[in-house]
C-alpha positions as CSV (number, residue, x, y, z in Angstrom):
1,X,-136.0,-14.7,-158.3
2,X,-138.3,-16.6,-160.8
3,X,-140.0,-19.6,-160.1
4,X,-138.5,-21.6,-162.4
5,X,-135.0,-20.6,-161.1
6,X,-135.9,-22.7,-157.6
7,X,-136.1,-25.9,-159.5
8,X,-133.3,-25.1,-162.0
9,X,-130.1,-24.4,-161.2
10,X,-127.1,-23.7,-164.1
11,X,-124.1,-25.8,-164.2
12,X,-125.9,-28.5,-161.3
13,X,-125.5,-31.3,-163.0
14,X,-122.0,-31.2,-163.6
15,X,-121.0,-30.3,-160.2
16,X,-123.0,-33.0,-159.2
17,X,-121.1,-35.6,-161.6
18,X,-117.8,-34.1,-160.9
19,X,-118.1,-34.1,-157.1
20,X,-120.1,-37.6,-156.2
21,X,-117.5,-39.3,-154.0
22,X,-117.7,-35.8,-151.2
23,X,-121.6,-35.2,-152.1
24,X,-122.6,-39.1,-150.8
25,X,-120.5,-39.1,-147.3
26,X,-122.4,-35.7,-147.3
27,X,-125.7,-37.3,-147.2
28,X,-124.4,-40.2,-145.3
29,X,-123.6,-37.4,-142.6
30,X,-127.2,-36.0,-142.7
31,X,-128.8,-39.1,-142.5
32,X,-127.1,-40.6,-139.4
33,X,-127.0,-37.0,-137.2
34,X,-130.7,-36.6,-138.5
35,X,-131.5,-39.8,-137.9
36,X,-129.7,-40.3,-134.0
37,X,-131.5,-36.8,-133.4
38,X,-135.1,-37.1,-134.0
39,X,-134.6,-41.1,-132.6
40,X,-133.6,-39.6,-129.2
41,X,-136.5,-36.9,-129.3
42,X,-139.0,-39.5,-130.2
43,X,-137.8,-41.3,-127.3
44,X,-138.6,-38.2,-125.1
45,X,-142.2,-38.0,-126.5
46,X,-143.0,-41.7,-126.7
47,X,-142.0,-41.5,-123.0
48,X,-144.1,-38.5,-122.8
49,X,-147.2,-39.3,-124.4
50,X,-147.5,-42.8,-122.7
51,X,-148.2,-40.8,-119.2
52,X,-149.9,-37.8,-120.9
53,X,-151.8,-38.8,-124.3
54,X,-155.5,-38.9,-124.9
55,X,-155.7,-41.5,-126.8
56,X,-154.1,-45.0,-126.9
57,X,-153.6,-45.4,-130.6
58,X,-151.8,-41.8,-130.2
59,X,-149.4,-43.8,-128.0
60,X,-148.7,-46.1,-130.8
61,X,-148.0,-44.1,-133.2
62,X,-145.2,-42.5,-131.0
63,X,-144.0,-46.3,-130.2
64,X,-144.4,-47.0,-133.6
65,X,-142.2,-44.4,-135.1
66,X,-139.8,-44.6,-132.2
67,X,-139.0,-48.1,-132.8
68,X,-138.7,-47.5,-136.5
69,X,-136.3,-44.8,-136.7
70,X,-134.6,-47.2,-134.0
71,X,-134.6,-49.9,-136.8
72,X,-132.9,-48.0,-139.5
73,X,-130.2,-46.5,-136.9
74,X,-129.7,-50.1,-136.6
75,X,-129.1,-51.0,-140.3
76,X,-126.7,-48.1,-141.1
77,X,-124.5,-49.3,-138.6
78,X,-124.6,-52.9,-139.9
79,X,-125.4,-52.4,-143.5
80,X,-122.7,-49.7,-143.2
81,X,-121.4,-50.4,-147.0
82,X,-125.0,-50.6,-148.8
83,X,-126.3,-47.6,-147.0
84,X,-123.4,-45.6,-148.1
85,X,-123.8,-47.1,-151.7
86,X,-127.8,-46.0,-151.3
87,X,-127.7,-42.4,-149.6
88,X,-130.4,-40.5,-151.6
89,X,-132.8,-43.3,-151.4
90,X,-132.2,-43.2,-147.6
91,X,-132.3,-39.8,-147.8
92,X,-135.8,-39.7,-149.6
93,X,-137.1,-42.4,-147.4
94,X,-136.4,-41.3,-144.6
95,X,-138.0,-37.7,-144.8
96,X,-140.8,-39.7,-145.8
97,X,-141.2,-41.7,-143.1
98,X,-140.7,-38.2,-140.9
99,X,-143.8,-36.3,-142.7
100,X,-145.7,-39.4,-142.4
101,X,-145.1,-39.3,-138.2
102,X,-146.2,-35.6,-138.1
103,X,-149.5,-36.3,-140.2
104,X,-150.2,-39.2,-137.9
105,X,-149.5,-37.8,-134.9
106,X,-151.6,-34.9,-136.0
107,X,-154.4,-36.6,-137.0
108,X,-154.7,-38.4,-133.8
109,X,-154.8,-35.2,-132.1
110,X,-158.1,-34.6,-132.8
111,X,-157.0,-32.0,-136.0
112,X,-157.8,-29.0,-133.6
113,X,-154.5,-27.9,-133.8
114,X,-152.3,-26.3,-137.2
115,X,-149.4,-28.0,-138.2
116,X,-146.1,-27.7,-137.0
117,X,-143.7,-30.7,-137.4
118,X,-145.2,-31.1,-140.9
119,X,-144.5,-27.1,-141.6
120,X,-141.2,-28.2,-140.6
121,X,-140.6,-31.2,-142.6
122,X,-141.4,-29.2,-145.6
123,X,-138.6,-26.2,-145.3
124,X,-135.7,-28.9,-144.1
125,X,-136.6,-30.9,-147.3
126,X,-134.7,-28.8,-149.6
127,X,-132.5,-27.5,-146.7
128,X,-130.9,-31.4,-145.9
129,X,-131.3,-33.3,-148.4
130,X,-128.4,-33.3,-151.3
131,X,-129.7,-33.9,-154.7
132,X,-130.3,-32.2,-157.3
133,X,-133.1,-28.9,-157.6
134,X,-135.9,-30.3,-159.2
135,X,-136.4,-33.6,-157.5
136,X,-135.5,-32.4,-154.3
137,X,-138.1,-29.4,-155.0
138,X,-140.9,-31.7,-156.4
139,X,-141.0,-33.9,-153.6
140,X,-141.5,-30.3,-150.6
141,X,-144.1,-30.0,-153.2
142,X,-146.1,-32.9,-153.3
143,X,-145.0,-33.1,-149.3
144,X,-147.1,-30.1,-148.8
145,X,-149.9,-31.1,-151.4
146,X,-150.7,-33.9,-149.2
147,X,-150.2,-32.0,-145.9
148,X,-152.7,-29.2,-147.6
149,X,-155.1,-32.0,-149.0
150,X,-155.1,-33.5,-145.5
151,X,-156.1,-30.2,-143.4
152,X,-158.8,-29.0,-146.1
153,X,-160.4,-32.6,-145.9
154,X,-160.0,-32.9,-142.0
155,X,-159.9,-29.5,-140.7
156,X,-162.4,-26.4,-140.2
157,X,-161.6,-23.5,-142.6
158,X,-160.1,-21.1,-139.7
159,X,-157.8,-24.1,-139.5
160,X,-157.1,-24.9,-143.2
161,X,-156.4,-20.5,-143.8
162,X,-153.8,-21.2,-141.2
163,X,-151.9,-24.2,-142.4
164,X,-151.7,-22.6,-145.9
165,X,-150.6,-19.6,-145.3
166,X,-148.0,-21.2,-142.8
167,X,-147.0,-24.1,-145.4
168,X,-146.6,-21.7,-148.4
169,X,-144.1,-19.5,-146.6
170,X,-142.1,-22.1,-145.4
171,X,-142.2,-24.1,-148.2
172,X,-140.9,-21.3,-150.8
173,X,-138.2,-20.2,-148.0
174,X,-137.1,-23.9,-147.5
175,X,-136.7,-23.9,-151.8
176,X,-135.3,-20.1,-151.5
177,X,-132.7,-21.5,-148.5
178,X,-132.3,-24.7,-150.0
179,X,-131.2,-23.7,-153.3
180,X,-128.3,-21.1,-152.0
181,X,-127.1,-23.8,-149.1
182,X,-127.4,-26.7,-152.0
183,X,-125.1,-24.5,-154.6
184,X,-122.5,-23.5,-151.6
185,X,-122.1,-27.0,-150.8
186,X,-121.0,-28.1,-154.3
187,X,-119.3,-25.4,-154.7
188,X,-117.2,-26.1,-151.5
189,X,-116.9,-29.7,-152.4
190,X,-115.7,-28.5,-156.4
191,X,-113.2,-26.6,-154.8
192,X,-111.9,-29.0,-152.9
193,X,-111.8,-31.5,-155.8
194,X,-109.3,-29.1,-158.1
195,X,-107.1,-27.9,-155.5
196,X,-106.5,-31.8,-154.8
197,X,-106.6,-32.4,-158.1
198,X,-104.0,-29.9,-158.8
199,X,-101.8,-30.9,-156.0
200,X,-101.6,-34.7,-157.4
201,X,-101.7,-33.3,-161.3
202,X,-98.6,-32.7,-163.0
203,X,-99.2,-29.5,-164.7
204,X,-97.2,-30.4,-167.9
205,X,-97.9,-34.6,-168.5
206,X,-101.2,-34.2,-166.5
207,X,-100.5,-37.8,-165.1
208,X,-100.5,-37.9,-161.5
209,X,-97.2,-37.1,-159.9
210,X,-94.8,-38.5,-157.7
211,X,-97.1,-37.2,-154.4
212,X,-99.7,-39.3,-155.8
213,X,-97.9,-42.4,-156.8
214,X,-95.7,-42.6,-153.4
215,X,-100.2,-42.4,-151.8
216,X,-100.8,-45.5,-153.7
217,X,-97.7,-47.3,-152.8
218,X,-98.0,-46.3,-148.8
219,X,-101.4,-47.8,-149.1
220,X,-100.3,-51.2,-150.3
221,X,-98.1,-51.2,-147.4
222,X,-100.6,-50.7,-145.4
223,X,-103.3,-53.2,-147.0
224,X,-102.0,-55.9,-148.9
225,X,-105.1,-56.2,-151.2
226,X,-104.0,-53.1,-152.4
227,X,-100.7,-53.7,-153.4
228,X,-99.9,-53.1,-156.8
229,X,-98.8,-56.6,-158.2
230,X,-96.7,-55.0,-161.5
231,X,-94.6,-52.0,-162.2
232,X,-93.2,-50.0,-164.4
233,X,-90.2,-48.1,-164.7
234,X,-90.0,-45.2,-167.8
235,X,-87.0,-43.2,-169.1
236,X,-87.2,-41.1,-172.4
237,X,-83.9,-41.8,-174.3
238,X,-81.7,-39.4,-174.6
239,X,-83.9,-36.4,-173.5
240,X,-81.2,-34.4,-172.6
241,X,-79.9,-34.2,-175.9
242,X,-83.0,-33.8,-176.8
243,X,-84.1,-30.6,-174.9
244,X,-80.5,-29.1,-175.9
245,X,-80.8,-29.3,-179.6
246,X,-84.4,-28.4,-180.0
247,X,-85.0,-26.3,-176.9
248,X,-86.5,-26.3,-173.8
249,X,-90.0,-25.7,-175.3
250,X,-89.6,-28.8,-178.0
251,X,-89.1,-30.6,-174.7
252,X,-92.0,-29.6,-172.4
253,X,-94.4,-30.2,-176.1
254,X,-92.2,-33.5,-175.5
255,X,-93.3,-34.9,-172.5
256,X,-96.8,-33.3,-172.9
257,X,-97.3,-35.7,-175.7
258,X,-95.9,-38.5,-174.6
259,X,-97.8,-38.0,-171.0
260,X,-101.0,-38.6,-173.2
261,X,-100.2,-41.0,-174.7
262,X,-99.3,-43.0,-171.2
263,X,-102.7,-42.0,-170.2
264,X,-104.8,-42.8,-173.1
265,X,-102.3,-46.4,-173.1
266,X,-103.1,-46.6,-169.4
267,X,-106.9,-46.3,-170.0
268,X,-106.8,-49.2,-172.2
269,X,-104.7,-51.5,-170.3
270,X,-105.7,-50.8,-166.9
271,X,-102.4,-49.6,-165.9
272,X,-101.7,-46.5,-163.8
273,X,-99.0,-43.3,-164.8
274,X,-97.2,-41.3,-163.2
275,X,-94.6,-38.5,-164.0
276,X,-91.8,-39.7,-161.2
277,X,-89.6,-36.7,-162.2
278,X,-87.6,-35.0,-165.0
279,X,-88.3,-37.3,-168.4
280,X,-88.8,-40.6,-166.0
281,X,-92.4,-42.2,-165.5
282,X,-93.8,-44.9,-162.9
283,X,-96.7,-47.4,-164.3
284,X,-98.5,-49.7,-161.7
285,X,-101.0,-52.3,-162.5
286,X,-103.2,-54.8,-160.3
287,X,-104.3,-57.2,-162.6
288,X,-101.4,-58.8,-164.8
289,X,-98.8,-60.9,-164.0
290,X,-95.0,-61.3,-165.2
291,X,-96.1,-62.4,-169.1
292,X,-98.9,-60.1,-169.3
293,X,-96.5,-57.2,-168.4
294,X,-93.9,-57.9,-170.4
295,X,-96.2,-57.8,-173.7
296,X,-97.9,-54.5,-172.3
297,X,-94.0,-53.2,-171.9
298,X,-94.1,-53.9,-175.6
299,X,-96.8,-52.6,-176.8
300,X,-96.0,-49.4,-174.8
301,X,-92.2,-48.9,-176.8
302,X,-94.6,-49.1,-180.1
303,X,-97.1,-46.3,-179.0
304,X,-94.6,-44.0,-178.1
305,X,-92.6,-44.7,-181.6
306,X,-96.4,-44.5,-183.2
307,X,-95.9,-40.5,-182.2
308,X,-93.2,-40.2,-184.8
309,X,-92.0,-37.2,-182.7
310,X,-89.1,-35.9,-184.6
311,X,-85.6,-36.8,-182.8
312,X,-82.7,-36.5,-185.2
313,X,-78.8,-35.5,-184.1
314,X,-76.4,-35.8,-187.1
315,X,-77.4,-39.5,-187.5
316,X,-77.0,-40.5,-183.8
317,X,-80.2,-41.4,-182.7
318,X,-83.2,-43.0,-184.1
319,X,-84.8,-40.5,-185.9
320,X,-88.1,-40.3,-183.2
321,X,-88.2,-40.5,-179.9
322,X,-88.2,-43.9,-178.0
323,X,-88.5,-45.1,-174.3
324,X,-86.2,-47.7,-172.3
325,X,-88.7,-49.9,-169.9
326,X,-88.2,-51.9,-166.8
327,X,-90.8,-54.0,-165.4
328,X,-91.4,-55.9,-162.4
329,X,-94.0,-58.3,-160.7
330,X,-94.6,-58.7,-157.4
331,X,-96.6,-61.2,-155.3
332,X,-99.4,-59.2,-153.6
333,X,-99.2,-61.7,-149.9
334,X,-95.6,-61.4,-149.6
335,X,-95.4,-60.1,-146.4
336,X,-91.3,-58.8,-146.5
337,X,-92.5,-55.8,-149.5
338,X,-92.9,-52.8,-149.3
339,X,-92.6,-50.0,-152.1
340,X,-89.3,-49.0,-151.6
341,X,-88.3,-52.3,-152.6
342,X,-90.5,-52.5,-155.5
343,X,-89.2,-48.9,-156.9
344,X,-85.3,-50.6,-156.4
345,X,-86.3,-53.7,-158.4
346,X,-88.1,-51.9,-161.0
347,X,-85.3,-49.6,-161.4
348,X,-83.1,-51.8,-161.6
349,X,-84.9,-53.4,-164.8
350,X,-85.0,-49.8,-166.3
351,X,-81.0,-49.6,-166.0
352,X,-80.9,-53.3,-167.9
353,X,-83.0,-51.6,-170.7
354,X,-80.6,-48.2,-171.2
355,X,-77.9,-50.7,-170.7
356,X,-78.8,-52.5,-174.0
357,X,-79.4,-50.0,-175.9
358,X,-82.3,-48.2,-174.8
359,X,-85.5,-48.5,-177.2
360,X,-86.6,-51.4,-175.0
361,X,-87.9,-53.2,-172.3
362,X,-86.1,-55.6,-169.9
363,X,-87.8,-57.4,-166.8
364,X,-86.8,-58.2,-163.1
């Protein structure tokens, strides 16, 4: 494998972008096991070295440490939110404070002995810690600069031979074994992402579907600040007609384009689509109230008519294809909602629409 291949990794980046969301509880994982795990063996040797040590400052390092991996146990649990927000710094600064601990302790000993802990620190580096190649490469290296600056200054020579032969090993296998768990991992979590993906994705609109959009309603149930506080209701006109005179295929190009439309619409408005079923659509919003979504129902009937797709029978319909709209606002605290309510009220503002004609929107 070449060198440059260890700190340089094909396609990294974008798994990294595509997959943040599963690659931060990740660290957030690592951090608190690593974190509970070395607190309760520095416990152990704190206990340890107060009866057995040489040296009293020895002892404090041990306290030292000890109390400060205590300290930031203590602040994930109650910074919870901003710990999760700032993993990788965590991550990074806590490794940090680790290989400062082994060069301490170390150093107190007397530096008679080689290094372990620190030979350690330097192959779970890239092993643990979830970032990208060549930062989390760069920092084993300068880890084990300063470990090998350290022993040549401080150390005799049959010491020195010892600790770099024993730090270069470990460090290349750490980059070697970091690099193949590091790529499995995203590769897991990328996985992951477009078989959900696919499983909330309808294939032909590539708007969420009706699995997704009944997810988001259950959760307003659940939590009223999530409750959607407007909806829409969407029917193609006439579809069926549609689909018989031009064909099943005319029909799937059909909804394909007027499913990107709703999305790019949705992107600017801050509203959320869904294919519901067949040639019928669900829109929920957070942020506009009754006014606000009756001009948005507006502005939606003129981008689908913007398509100009082609939609004449003998004369009988409008020469393009239109949408009938039904919208509905809903007050977030009311405490007697739930979706199944919203979808009937809604729906009952579509039927109003087809009912006058179609080619419109009508509110509840």
């Amino acid at each position: 494998m070449k060198i440059s291949r260890l700190f340089f990794v094909k396609d990294e980046k974008e798994l990294f972008k595509n997959n943040l969301e599963p690659v931060n509880e990740f660290r957030n994982l690592v951090i608190h096991a690593v974190t509970l795990i070395l607190m309760a063996l520095l416990g152990i040797m704190t206990v340890v070295t107060q009866q057995y040590a040489l040296s009293e400052a020895h002892k404090k390092v041990y306290i030292f440490f000890f109390l400060g991996t205590v300290a930031l146990f203590v602040f994930f649990k109650i910074f919870t939110i901003f710990s999760r927000k700032h993993s990788l710094f965590f991550s990074y600064f806590f490794f940090t404070m680790y290989l400062a601990f082994t060069l301490c302790a170390n150093y107190l000993s007397g530096q008679i002995k080689e290094y372990v802990s620190a030979i350690c620190a330097v192959f779970m580096f890239p092993v643990l810690i979830l970032d990208r190649t060549y930062r989390v490469n760069t920092f084993a290296t300068v880890a084990m600069a300063i470990c090998l600056v350290l022993s040549y200054k401080f150390k005799t020579a049959a010491l020195f031979a010892n600790d770099c032969i024993n730090l270069f090993m470990y460090y290349f296998a750490g980059m070697a074994v970091g690099r193949s768990v590091r790529l499995s991992r995203l590769r897991g979590f990328d996985t992951e992402r477009i078989l959900t993906v696919e499983r909330n994705t309808d294939s032909l609109t590539k708007l969420a579907n009706r699995r997704k959009l009944f997810e988001y309603l259950r959760r307003g149930d659940e939590n009223s600040m999530l409750r959607p506080t407007g909806m829409f209701m969407i029917d193609i006109d006439k579809f069926k007609q549609y689909n018989d005179h031009y064909g099943h295929r005319a029909g799937d190009i059909c909804l394909g384009l007027v499913g990107k439309c709703f999305a790019e619409f949705g992107e600017k408005n801050k509203v959320k689509f869904f294919r519901y079923g067949g040639e019928e659509f669900c829109g929920l919003c957070w942020t506009k109230d009754y006014m606000e979504l009756a001009s948005c129902a507006e502005d939606l009937l003129q981008a689908v008519r913007d398509l100009r797709i082609l939609f004449n029978i003998d004369g009988t319909s409008s020469g393009i294809v239109t949408i009938s709209v039904g919208y509905a606002s809903f007050e977030r605290d009311d405490k007697v909602f739930n979706f199944e309510n919203m979808i009937k009220i809604t729906d009952a503002a579509l039927y109003s629409a087809k009912s006058h004609g179609r080619n419109c929107a009508r509110g509840a």
